[in-house]
C-alpha positions in Angstrom: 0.0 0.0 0.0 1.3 3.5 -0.6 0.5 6.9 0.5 -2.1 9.1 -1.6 -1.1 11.4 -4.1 -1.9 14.5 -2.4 0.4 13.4 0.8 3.4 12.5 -1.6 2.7 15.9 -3.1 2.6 18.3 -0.3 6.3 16.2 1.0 7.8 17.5 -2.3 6.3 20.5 -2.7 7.7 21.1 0.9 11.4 20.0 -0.1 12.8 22.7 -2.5 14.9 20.7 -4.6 17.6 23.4 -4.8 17.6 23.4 -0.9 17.6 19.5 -0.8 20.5 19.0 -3.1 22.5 22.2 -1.8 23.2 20.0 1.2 25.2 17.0 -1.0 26.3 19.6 -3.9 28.0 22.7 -4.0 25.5 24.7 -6.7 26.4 27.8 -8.5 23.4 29.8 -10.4 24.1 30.2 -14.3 20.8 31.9 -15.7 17.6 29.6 -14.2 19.3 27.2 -13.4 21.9 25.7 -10.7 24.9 23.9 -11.6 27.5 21.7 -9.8 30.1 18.6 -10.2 27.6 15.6 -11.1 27.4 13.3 -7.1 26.6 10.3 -9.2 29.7 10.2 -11.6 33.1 11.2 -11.4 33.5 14.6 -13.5 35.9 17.8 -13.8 33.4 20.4 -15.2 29.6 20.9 -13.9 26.9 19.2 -16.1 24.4 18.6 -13.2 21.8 20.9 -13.5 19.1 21.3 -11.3 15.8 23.7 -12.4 13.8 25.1 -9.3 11.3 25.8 -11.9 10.4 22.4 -13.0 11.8 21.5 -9.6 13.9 18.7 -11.3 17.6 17.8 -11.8 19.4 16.5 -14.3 22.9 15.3 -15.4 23.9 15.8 -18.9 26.8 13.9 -18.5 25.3 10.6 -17.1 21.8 11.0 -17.7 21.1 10.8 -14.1 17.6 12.9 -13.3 14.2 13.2 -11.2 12.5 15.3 -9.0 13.4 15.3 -5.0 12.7 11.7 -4.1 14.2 10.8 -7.2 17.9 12.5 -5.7 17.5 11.3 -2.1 16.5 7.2 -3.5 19.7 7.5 -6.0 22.4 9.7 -3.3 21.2 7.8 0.1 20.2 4.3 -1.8 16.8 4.4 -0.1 13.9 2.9 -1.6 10.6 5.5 -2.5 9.2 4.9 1.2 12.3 5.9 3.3 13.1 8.6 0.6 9.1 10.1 1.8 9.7 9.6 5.5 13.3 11.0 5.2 11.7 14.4 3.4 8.8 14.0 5.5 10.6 14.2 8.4 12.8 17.4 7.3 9.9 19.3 6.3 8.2 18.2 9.6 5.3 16.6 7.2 3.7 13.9 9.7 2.7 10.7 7.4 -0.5 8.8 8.1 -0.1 5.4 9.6 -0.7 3.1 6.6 -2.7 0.0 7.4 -0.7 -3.2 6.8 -1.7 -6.6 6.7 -1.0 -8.3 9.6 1.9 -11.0 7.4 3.1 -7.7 6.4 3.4 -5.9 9.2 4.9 -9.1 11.5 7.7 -9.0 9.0 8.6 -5.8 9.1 8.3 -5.9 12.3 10.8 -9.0 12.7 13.4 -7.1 10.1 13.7 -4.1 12.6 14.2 -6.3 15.7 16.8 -8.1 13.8 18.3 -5.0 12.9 18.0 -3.5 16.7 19.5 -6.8 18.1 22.8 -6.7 15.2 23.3 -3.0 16.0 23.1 -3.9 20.1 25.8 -6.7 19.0 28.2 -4.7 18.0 28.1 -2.1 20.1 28.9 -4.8 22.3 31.6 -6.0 20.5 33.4 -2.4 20.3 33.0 -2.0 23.7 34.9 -5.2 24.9 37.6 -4.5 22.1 38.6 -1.8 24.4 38.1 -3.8 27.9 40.8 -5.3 29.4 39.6 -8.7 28.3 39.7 -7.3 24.9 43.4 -6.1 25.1 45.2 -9.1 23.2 42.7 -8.3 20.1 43.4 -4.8 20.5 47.3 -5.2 20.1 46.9 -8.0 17.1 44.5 -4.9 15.0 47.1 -2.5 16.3 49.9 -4.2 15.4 48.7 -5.1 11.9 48.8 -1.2 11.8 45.3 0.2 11.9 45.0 3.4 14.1 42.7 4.0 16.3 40.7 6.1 14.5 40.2 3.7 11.5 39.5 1.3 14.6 36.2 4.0 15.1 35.2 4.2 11.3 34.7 0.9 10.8 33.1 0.0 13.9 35.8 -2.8 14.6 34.7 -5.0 18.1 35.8 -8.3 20.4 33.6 -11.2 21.5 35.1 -12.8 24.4 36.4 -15.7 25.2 33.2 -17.1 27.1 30.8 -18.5 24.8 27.5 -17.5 26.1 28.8 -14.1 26.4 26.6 -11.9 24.3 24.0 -14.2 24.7 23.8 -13.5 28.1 23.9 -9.5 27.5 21.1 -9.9 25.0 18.8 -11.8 27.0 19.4 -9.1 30.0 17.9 -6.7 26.9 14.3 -9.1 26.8 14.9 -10.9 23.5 13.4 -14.1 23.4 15.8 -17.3 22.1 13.3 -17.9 19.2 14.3 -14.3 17.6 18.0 -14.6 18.6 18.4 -17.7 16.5 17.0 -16.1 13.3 19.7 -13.2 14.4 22.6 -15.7 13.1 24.7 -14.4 16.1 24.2 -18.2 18.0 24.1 -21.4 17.3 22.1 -24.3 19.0 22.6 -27.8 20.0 20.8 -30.3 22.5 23.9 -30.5 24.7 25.1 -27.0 24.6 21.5 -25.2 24.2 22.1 -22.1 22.7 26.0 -20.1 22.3 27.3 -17.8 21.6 28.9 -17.8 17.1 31.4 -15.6 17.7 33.6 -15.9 20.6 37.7 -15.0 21.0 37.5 -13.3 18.2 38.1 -9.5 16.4 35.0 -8.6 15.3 34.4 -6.9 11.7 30.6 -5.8 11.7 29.4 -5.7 8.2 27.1 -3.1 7.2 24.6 -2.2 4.1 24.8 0.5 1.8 22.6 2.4 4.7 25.2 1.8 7.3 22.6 -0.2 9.1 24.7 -3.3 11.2 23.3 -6.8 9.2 25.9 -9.8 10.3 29.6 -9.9 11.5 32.7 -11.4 10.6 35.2 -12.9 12.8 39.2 -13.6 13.2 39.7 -16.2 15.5 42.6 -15.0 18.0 45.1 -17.8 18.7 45.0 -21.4 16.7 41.2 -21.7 16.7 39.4 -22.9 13.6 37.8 -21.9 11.6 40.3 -18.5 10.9 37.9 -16.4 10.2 33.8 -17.2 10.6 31.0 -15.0 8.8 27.6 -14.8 10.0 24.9 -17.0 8.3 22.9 -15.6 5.7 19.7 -14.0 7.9 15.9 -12.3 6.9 18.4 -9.3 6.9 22.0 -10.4 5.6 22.4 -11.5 2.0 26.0 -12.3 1.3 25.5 -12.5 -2.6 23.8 -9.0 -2.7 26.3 -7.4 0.5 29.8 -5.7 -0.3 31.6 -4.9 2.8 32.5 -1.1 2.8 30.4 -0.4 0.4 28.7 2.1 3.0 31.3 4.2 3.0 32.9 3.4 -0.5 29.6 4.5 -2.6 29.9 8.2 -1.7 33.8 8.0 -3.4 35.4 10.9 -5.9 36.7 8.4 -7.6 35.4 6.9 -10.9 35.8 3.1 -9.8 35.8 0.8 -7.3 38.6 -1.1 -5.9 36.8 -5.2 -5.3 39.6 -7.2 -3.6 39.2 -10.4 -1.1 39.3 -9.9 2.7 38.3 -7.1 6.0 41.3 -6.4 6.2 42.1 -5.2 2.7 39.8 -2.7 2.8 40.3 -1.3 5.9 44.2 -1.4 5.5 43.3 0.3 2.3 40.9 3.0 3.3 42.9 3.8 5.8 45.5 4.6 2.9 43.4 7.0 1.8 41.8 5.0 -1.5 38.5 4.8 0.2 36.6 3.4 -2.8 37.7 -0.3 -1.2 34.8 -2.9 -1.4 35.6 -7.0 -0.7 32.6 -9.7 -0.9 31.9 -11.1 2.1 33.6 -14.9 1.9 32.1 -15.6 -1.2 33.3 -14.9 -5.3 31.4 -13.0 -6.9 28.0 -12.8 -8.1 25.5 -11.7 -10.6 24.0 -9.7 -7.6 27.4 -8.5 -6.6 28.1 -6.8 -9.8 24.6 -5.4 -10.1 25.3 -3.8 -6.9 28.7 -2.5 -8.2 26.7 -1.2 -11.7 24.4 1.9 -9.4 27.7 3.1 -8.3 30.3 2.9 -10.8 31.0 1.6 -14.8 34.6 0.6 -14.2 35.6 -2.0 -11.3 39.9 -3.0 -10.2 40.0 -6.3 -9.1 42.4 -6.5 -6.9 42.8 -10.0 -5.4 45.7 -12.3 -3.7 48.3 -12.8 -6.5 48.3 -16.6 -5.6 46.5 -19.2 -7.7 43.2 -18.9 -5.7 43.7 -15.4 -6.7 43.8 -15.4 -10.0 41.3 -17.8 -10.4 39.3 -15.5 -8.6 39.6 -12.4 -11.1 38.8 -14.8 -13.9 35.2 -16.0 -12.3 34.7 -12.1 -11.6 35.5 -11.1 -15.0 32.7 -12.3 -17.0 30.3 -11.8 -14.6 31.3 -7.9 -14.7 31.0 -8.1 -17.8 27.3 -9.3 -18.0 26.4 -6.1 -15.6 27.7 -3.8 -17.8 30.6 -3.1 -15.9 34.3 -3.0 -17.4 36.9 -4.3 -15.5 40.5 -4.3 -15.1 43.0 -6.3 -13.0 45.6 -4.8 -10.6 49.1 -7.2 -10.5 50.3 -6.8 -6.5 53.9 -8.7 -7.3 55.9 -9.8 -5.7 53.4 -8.9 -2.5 50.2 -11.2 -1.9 48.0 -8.7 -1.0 47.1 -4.9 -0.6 48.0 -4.9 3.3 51.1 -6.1 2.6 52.1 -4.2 -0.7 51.1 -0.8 1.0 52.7 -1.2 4.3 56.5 -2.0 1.9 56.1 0.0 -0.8 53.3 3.1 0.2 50.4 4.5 -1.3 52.3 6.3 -3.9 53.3 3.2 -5.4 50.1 1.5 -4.5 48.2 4.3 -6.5 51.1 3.7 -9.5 49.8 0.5 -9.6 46.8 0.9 -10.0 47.2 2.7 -12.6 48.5 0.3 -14.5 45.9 -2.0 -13.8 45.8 -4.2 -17.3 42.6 -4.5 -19.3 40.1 -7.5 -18.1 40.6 -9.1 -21.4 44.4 -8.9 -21.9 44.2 -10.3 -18.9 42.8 -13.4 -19.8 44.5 -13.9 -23.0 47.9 -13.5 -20.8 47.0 -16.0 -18.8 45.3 -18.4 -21.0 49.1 -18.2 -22.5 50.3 -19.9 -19.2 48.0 -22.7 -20.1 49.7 -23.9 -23.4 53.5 -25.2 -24.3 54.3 -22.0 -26.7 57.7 -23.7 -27.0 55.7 -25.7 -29.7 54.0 -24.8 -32.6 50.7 -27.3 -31.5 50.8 -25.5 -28.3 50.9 -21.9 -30.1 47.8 -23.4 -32.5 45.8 -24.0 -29.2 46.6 -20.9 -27.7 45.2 -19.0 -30.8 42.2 -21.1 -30.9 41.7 -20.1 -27.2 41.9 -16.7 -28.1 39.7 -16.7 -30.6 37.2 -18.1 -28.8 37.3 -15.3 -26.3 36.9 -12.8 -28.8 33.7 -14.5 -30.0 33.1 -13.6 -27.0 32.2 -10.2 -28.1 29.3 -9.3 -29.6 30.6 -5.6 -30.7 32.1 -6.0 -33.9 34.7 -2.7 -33.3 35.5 -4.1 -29.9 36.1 -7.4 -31.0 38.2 -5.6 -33.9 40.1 -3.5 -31.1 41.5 -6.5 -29.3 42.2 -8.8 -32.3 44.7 -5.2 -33.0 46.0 -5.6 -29.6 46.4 -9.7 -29.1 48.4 -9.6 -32.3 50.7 -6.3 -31.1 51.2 -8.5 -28.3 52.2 -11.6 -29.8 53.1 -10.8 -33.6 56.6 -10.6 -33.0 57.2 -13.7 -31.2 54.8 -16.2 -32.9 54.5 -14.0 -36.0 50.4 -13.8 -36.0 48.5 -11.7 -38.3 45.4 -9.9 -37.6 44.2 -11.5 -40.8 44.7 -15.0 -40.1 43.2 -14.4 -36.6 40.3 -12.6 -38.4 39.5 -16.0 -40.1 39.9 -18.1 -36.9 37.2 -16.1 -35.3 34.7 -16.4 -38.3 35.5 -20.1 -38.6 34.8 -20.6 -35.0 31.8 -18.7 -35.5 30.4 -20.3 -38.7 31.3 -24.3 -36.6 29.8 -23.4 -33.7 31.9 -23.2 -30.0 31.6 -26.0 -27.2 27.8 -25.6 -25.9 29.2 -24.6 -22.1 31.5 -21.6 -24.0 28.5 -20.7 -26.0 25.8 -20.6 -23.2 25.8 -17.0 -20.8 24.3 -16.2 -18.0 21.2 -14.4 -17.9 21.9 -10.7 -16.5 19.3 -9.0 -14.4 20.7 -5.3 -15.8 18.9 -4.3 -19.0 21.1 -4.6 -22.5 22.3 -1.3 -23.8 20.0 0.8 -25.8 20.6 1.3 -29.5 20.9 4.7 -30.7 17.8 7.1 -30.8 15.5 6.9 -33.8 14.7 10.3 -35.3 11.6 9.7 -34.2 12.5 9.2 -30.4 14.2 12.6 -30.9 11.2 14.7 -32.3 9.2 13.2 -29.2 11.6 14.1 -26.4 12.1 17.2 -27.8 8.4 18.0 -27.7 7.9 16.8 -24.9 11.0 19.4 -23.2 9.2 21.9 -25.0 5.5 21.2 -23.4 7.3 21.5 -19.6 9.6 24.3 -20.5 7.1 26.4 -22.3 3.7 25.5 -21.1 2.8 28.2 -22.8 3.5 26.9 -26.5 0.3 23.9 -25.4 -2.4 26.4 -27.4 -0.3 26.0 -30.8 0.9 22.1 -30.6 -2.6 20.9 -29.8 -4.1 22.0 -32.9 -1.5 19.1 -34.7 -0.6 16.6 -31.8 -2.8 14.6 -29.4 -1.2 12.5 -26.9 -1.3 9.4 -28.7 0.2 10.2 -31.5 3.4 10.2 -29.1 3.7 5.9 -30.2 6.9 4.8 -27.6 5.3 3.2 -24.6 6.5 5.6 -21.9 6.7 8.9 -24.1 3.0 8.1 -24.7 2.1 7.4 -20.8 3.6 11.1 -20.2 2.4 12.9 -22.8 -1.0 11.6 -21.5 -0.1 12.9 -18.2 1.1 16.1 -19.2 -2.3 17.0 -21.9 -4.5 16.1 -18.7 -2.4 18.6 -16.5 -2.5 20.9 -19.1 -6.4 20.1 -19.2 -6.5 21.0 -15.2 -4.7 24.2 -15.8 -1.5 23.2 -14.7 1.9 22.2 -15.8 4.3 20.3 -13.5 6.7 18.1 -14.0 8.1 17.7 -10.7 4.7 16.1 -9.4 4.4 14.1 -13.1 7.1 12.3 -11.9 5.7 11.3 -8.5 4.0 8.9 -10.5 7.3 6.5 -11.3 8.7 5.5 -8.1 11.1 3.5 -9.5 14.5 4.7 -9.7 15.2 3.9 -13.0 12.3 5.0 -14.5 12.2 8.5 -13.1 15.9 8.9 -14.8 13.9 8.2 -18.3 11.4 9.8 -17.7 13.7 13.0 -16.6 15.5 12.9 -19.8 12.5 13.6 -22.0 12.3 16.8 -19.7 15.9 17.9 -21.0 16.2 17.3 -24.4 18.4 19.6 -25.9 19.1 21.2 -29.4 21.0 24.5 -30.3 18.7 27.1 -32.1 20.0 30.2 -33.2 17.4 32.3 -34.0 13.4 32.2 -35.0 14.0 31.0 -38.1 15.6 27.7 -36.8 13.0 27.8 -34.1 10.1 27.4 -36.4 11.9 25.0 -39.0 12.9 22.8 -35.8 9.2 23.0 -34.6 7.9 22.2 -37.7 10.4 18.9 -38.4 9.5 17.6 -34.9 5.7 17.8 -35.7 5.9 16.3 -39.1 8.3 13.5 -37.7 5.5 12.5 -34.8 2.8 12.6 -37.2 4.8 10.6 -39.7 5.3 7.9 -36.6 2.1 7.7 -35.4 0.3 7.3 -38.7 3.1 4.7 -39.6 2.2 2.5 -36.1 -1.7 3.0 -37.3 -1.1 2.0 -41.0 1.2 -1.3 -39.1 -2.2 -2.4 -36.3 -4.6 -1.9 -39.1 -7.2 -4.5 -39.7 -7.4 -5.3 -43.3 -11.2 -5.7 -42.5 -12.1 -2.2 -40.8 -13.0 -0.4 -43.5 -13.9 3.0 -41.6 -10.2 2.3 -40.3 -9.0 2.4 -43.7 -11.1 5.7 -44.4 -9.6 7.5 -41.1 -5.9 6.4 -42.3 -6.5 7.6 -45.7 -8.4 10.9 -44.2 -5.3 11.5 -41.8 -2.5 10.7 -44.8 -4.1 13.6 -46.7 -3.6 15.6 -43.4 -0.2 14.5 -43.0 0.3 15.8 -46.5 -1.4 19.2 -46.3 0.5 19.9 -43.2 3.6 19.1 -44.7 3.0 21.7 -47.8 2.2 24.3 -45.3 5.2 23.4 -43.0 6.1 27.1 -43.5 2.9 28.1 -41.5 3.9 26.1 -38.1 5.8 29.0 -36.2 5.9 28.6 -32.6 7.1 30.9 -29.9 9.4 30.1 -26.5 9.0 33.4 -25.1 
């Protein structure tokens, strides 16, 4: 259930966007609008706009746009609801108590305790980290060189050496042992009853993208086993859709993000300075992992242990980057094992070098796909060749694929004497035979394929459609040629609608169009019909621009009519043949459609 129009309305109406954003970005006025460095992509020069007149904001550099809730669900990760309650709250709006049902309500109900009872864990666990009992832990985090403060940041705790410990402490607090098993913090058996997971131990709390405590990880202190002990997967901890320090990671300068294995990496490397760390949380990898990664960044380092396990690590990543939409490239830590270890020898100056000369994703696989072959011999350099042409079939781009064909034989021309030609032919012989059915088969990605280019069509729409919000004014001329549905993409048609009944009401605003589209990616699309742009230099281009986009949305519509007719309506057939002649009277008077933006 969600709240009514009018509520969502007066919470945004009640939220200048210009004061809203002013508090993440540093805005400077140019003309009507406000302009700053873009908080959702790495940029040098402002191209984020925000428009207290349509009360919208929009990057014309990422396409990132919406109106207020849009800003706060995209900067703060929040779904539409807490995005409401958080604006709510700051405009001291009070939100009526929606009625759940009562399987909706117990479970909400249960998340939030779960969530109270992680949070009480560890601030638990920080407090006995700096106990007495919690002094040997305290040295080992010390002494592996973190400083206090980093100590602080990252929220970093001790369960003690008695295993009913926090249990104990958490019963003291009224939690009943049915809702601290679901926490994951205990395990039970018939001759032990319920314990405590965690106990001797330095405690790594791992938090969501909200900063809200959801399950811990553990390094045993002494010989224990296991080394180091994760919580279960919970109502509230996910480990395939979790990146630890992504909480603090996601509000980076920086254009990537580092993904590398352990706690300790990241904090070691945070505390560095390169705060755009992540690690996943004992597990490789996942589809969910790198859909995570694609609302935050477009380029990923992977940065594991240089060992085996390592390596073998970065190749399972790679393609599963890949299928996100997320390019990747791979950082080479030699002759250290790790990024602890590299920056406490070498420094962050060095570390940063390195990184820069992280080596292309796909380079990297051919270089070590290299490893896997005798090149001594000339069967073992035929293999090799064979392996690398099936990796660039690969890749669907033709240019790309084109791109690194160029760069496997600048690699390898002059000691195996390959031609991009005779590569060229592998490929398409690979191709016309068919690959192995487990190369050929890809896993499904959840993240939506890239668009193809905009039709001329899409254009003339979107840029109407700017027009209608920027110039309400310009509604009396347009409707005399264009109705709504003759706007014939899905979504440009479900706004237009929207915007001729507001126009039918006496009022245009786009700001409350969009509370409509709660979804986050949505409201970006719909945004960016709202900020079409084209240069016009005078009247005269004006009216000739106006006149193309009418005649190119009239030509569409009546194209998508002609395609759904039935070849048995006949009064169909007389309305297309009535609105052809139309169509063609309008476009011998195209010299008559002036419009004005003043």
């Amino acid at each position: 259930m969600r709240y009514s129009d009018d509520i969502i309305e007066e919470v945004r109406m009640k939220n200048d966007i210009v004061d809203v954003v002013s508090q993440y970005v540093k805005l400077t006025r140019k003309g009507s609008s406000y302009f700053g460095l873009c908080p959702f992509h790495n940029e040098k020069t402002p191209s984020f706009s925000v428009t207290p007149a349509k009360q919208m904001y929009y990057c014309f550099g990422c396409g990132a746009g919406g109106n207020v809730f849009n800003f706060i669900m995209e900067y703060e990760n929040f779904t539409f609801g807490e995005a409401l309650k958080h604006l709510a709250d700051r405009a001291g709006v009070e939100l009526p108590k929606i009625e759940y049902s009562r399987e909706a309500r117990q479970k909400a109900e249960r998340k939030a305790m779960l969530l109270e009872i992680n949070k009480k864990a560890a601030q638990y666990f920080y407090y006995q980290l700096r106990r007495e009992n919690g002094k040997t832990a305290y040295q080992y985090l010390a002494g592996r060189g973190l400083s206090d403060e980093t100590m602080k940041k990252f929220g970093l705790g001790y369960s003690d050496k008695y295993s009913d410990d926090l249990y104990r402490y958490l019963k003291e607090q009224k939690y009943s042992d049915e809702v601290l098993r679901e926490s994951g913090l205990f395990n039970v058996d018939e001759r032990h009853g319920m314990y405590d997971k965690f106990w001797n131990r330095v405690i790594f709390p791992i938090m969501d993208v909200n900063s809200r405590v959801i399950g811990f990880g553990g390094r045993v202190m002494g010989e224990g086993k296991p080394k180091y002990l994760n919580s279960p997967e919970t109502k509230i901890f996910d480990k395939s859709r979790n990146l630890y320090g992504l909480n603090v990671a996601r509000t980076t300068r920086k254009n990537y993000l580092i993904v590398c294995e352990g706690y300790m990496d990241v904090i070691s490397m945070h505390q560095a300075g390169f705060t755009n760390a992540v690690a996943s949380l004992g597990t490789a990898l996942t589809s969910g992992h790198a859909s995570l990664l694609k609302r935050y960044t477009q380029e990923v380092l992977l940065l594991y242990d240089s060992d085996e396990a390592g390596i073998r690590a970065a190749l399972r990543g790679i393609p599963i980057l890949r299928d996100a939409g997320v390019t990747s490239r791979v950082v080479d830590l030699k002759p250290y094992k790790d990024p602890d270890e590299f920056i406490k020898n070498l420094g962050a100056e060095a570390f940063e070098e390195r990184l820069n000369q992280a080596m292309d994703s796909f380079m990297f696989r051919v270089s070590i796909g290299e490893r896997e072959y005798p090149m001594e011999e000339p069967q073992g350099q035929n293999r090799f060749f064979d392996h690398c042409a099936e990796l660039l079939l690969e890749l669907e781009d033709e240019l790309e694929r084109n791109l690194y064909i160029d760069a496997i034989v600048k690699k390898y021309k002059d000691r195996y004497h390959v031609e991009a030609g005779d590569l060229r032919k592998r490929v398409n012989s690979l191709a016309i035979k068919g690959t192995k059915a487990e190369k050929r088969i890809t896993v499904k990605s959840t993240v939506p394929e890239k668009k193809k280019a905009e039709s001329a069509g899409q254009k003339a729409q979107k840029l109407m459609l700017t027009w209608l919000v920027t110039y309400p004014g310009i509604f009396e001329t347009v409707e005399k040629y264009i109705k709504s549905e003759d706007f014939v993409e899905p979504l440009y048609r479900e706004v237009a609608d929207m915007l001729f009944a507001q126009r039918a009401e006496g009022e245009v605003n786009p700001a409350k169009l969009l509370n409509a589209f709660t979804d986050s990616e949505q409201q970006r699309e719909v945004a960016s019909l709202f900020n079409a742009t084209i240069h016009l230099e005078n009247k005269e281009e004006q009216n000739r621009a106006f006149a193309d986009a009418v005649l190119r949305i009239k030509e569409e519509s009546l194209a998508k009519k002609n395609r759904e007719w039935d070849p048995s309506d006949m009064q169909g057939l007389q309305e297309l043949i009535k609105a052809k002649k139309e169509l063609e009277e309008l476009g011998r008077k195209r010299q008559e459609l002036h419009i004005s933006f003043e």
